[in-house]
VEXGUKOL-240770 format. One line per field, with one value per residue (C-alpha): residue number from 1; x, y, z; residue in three letters. Coordinates in Angstrom, 1 decimal, decimal comma, always signed. Layout:
<recs>
num = c(NUM ...)
px = c(X ...)
py = c(Y ...)
pz = c(Z ...)
residu = c(ALA ...)
</recs>
This chain:
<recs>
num = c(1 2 3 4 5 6 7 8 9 10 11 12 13 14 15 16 17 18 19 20 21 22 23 24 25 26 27 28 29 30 31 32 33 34 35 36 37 38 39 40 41 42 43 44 45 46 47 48 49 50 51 52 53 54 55 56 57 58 59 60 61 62 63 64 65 66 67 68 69 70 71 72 73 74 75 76 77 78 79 80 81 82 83 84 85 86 87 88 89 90 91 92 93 94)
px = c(+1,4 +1,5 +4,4 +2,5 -0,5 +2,2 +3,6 +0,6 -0,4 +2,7 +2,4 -1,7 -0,3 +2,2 +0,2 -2,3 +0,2 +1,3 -2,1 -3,1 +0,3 -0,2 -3,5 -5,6 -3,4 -5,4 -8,9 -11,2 -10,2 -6,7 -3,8 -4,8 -8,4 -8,0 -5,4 -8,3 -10,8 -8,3 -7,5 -10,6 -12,8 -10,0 -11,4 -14,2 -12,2 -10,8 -14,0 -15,3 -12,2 -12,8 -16,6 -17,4 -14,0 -13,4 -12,3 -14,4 -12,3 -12,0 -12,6 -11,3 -12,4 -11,3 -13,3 -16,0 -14,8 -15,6 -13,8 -10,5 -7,9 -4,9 -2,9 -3,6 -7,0 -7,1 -9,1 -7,8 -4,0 -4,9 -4,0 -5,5 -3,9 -5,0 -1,4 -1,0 +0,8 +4,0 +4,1 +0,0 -1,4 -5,4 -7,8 -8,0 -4,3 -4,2)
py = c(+45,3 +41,5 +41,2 +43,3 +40,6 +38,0 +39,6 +39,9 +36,0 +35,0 +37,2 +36,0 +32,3 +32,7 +34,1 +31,5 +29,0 +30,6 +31,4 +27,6 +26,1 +27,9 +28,3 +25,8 +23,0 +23,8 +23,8 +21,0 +21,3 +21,1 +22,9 +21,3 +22,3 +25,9 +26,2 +24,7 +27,0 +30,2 +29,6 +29,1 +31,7 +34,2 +37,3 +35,3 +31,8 +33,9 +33,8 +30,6 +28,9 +30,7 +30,4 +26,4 +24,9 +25,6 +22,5 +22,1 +22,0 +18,7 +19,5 +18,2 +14,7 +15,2 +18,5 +18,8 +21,9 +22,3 +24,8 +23,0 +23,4 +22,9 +20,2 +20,8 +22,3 +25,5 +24,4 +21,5 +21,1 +17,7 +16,2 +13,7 +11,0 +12,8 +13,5 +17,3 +20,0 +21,3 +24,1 +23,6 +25,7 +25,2 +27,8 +24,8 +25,2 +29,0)
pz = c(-1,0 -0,7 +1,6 +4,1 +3,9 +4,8 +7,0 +9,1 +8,3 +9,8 +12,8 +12,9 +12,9 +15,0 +17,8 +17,1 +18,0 +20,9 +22,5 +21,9 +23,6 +26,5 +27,2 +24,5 +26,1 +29,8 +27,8 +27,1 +23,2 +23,9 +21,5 +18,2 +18,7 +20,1 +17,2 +14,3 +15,8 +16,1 +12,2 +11,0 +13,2 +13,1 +15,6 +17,1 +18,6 +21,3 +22,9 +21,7 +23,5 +26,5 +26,7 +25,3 +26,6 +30,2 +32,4 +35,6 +38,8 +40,3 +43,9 +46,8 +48,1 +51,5 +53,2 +49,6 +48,6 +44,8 +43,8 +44,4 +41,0 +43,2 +43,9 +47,8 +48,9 +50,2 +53,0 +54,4 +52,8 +51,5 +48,0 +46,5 +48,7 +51,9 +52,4 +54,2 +52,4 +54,4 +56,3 +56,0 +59,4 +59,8 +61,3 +64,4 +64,9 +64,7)
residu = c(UNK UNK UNK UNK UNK UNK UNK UNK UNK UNK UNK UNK UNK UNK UNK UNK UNK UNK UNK UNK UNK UNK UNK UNK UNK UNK UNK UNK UNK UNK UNK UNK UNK UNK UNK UNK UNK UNK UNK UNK UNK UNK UNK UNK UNK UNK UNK UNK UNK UNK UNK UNK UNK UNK UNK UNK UNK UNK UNK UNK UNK UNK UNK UNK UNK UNK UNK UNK UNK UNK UNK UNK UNK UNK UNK UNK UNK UNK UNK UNK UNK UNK UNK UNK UNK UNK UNK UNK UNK UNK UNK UNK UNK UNK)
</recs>
């Protein structure tokens, strides 16, 4: 009976670790604290990550549009140094 109970602690801890490198390290908390709060609050820090930690996009500077995540806007093809994406075709130019 107690090899089962380590079997599934390894395989809780290893998906732990594996939901906070990919995802915990794009979170406000970043891996170390997703991973803390996934081992502590076992069935519950899902959703605490997801609901206290999300990052808020930065927008775009260039044409306001605040939902830019991108590293060109949607809208205008711009980065952050106003430099146009390639291949970048407007609503003007169509």
């Amino acid at each position: 009976m107690s090899w089962i109970i380590i079997l599934l602690s390894c395989i809780y801890i290893s998906i732990c670790i594996l939901y906070a490198w990919f995802e915990g390290r794009k979170k406000a908390t970043g891996f170390i604290g997703s991973l803390l709060i996934l081992l502590v609050l076992p069935f519950i820090g899902y959703w605490i990550i997801e609901l206290l930690s999300n990052r808020k996009a930065k927008g775009c500077a260039w044409c306001g549009n605040k939902y830019n995540e991108a590293v060109y806007c949607g809208m205008c093809g711009k980065n952050d140094n106003g430099d146009i994406r390639p291949g970048f075709k407007s609503k003007d130019d169509l």
